[in-house]
N, C-alpha and C positions, 0 to 999 in steps of 0.2 A: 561464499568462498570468493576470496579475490580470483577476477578471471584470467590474470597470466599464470597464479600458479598451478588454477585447475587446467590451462594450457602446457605448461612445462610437462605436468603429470600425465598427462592424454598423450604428450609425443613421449616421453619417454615407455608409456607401454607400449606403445606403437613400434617404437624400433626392439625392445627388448622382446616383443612377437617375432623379428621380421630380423632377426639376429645375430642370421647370417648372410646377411648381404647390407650392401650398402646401399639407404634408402636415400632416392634422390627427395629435394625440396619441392617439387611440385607434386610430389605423391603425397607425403605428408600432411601438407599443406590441404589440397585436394580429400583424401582421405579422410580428415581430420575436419573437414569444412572451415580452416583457417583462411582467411585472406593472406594469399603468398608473401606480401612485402611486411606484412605482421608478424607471419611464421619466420621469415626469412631475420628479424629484427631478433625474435626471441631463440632462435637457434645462434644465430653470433654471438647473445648474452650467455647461453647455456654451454656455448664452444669456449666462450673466456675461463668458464669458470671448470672446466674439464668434466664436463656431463657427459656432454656427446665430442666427435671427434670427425676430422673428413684428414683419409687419406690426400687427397687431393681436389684443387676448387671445382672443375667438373665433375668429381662423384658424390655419391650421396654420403648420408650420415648414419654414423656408427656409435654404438655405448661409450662412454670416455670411460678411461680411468678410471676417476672418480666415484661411477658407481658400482663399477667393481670391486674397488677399495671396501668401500662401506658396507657391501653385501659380504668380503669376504671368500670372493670367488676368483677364477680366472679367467681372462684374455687373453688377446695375444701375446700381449708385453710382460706381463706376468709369467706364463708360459716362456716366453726367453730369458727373463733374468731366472727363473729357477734354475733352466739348463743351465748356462753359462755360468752364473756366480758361482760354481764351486771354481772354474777356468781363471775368475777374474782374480778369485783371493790366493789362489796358486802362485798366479803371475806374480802378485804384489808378494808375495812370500821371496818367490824367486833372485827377483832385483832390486825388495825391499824401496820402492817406488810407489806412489800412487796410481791405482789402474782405474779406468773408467771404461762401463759398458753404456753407451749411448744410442739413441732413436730419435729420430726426428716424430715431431706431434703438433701436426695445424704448422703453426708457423715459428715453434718453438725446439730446441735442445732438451733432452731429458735426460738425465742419467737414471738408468735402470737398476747397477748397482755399482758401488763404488768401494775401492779397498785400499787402505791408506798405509803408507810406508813410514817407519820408525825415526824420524830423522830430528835434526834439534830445528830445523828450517823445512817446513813443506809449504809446499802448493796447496792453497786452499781452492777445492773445486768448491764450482756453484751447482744445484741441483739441474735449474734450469732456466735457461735465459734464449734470447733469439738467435736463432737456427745460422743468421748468417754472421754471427760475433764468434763462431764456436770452427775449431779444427773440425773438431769429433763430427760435426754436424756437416761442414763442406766435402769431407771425402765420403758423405754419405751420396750427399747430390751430384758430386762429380760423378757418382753413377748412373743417375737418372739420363732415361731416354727424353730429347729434344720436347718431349709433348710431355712430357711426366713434366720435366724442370718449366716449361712453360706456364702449366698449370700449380707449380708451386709458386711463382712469382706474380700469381695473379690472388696467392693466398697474403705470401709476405710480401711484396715489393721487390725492388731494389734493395741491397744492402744498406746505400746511404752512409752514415759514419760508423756502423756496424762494418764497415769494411773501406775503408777512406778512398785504397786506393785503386779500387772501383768506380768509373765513374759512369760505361755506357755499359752497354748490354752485352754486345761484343768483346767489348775486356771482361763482362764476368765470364763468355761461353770459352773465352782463352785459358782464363785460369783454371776452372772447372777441368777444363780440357787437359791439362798442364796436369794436374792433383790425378786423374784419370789415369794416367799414363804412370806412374811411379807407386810402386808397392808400398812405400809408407810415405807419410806427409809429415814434416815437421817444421812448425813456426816456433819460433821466438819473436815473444814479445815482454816485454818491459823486466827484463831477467828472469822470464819465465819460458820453460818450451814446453809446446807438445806436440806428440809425437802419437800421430790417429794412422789407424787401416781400417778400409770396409769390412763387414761381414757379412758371407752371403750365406742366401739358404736355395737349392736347386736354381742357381744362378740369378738369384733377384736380392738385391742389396736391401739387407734387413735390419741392421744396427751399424757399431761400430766400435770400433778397443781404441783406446790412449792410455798415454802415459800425460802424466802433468806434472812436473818436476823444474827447482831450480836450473837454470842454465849451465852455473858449475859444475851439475853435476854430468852436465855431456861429456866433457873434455876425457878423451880418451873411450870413452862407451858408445857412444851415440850407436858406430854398428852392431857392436852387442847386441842395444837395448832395439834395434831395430830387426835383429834377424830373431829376437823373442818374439817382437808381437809379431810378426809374420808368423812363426811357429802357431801361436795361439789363435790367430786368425782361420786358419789353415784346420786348427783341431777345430778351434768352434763351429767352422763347416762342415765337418764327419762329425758331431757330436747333434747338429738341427738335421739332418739325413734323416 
């Protein structure tokens, strides 16, 4: 047997034992009789490809996605789009707009589920792309604590052209700060807006609702379409209770 994969296959029983918590890298590793900077190599490969998954860069590792996909079971993330997706295709029913339930993962934007509005011109969302190109994705972080967002930018970086006009650290914890303070977030960019709110679950910011729609079609809606997704925010939190 090649010996990374009979390694990939050894940590992945290893956390799928240990399944409810998040295993740090030196246990693993240690446990496993891996050499850390080997283990540490082959969990980054297995994080690319959504096997396993880290909340954040100082905690451990967790099952990804991916093999709960394949297995056919649930997680967490799965677990919130069942709750919510009947919420999301509501909304889109509602204002016949595109709605998006988003989560941040590693250092990426997910959308969890998405429901597309009838129109001759939409928005075309992406599944998912990086965390700091994405509305849906920054009014997630504008909620993190000082040490939460510290430790995600030690996953992702800096924005970089993911966000142009960004350029020190201090102008992100402004604008972060700025999205924090304001019930809904809305950018336009390139004739396109969106329009994101967090969502929380017993006050800890767990995904996030948008809207993704042509710019024309704000004019005259925008607070409509803004005091919906607050509405839907607002339920989606009495509905994860």
């Amino acid at each position: 047997m090649i010996q990374v994969i009979e390694r990939v296959a050894r940590i992945l029983e290893y956390l799928a034992e240990n399944r409810n918590r998040e295993v740090p890298l030196t246990e693993i590793a240690d446990s496993l009789d891996i050499n850390r900077a080997t283990c540490a190599n082959i969990l980054k490969s297995m994080k690319e490809l959504s096997l396993v998954e880290q909340s954040d860069y100082r905690k451990g590792y967790l099952l990804g996605d991916r093999i709960f996909s394949m297995a056919g079971t649930d997680n967490g993330s799965n677990k919130l789009a069942r709750r919510l997706s009947p919420l999301v295709d509501a909304l889109c029913r509602d204002v016949n707009e595109n709605v998006m339930l988003a989560v941040i993962k590693n250092d990426k934007r997910v959308l969890l589920h998405t429901s597309v509005g009838n129109h001759a011109i939409e928005a075309k969302t992406i599944p998912e792309m990086r965390a700091w190109k994405a509305t849906t994705a920054k009014v997630i972080l504008a909620q993190y604590s000082p040490e939460r967002l510290a430790n995600f930018l030690k996953v992702a970086g800096m924005p970089g052209k993911d966000w142009p006009e960004i350029l020190t650290k201090q102008e992100l914890f402004d604008a972060l700060a700025g999205m924090k303070g304001r019930k809904c977030v809305t950018v336009i960019n390139h004739h396109f807006a969106c329009m994101a709110i967090p969502v929380f679950c017993r006050g800890e910011v767990v995904a996030s609702l948008g809207f993704y729609l042509p710019d024309m079609r704000l004019e005259g809606r925008s607070e409509l379409l803004e005091e919906k997704l607050v509405d839907a925010a607002n339920l989606a939190e009495s509905m994860l209770e």
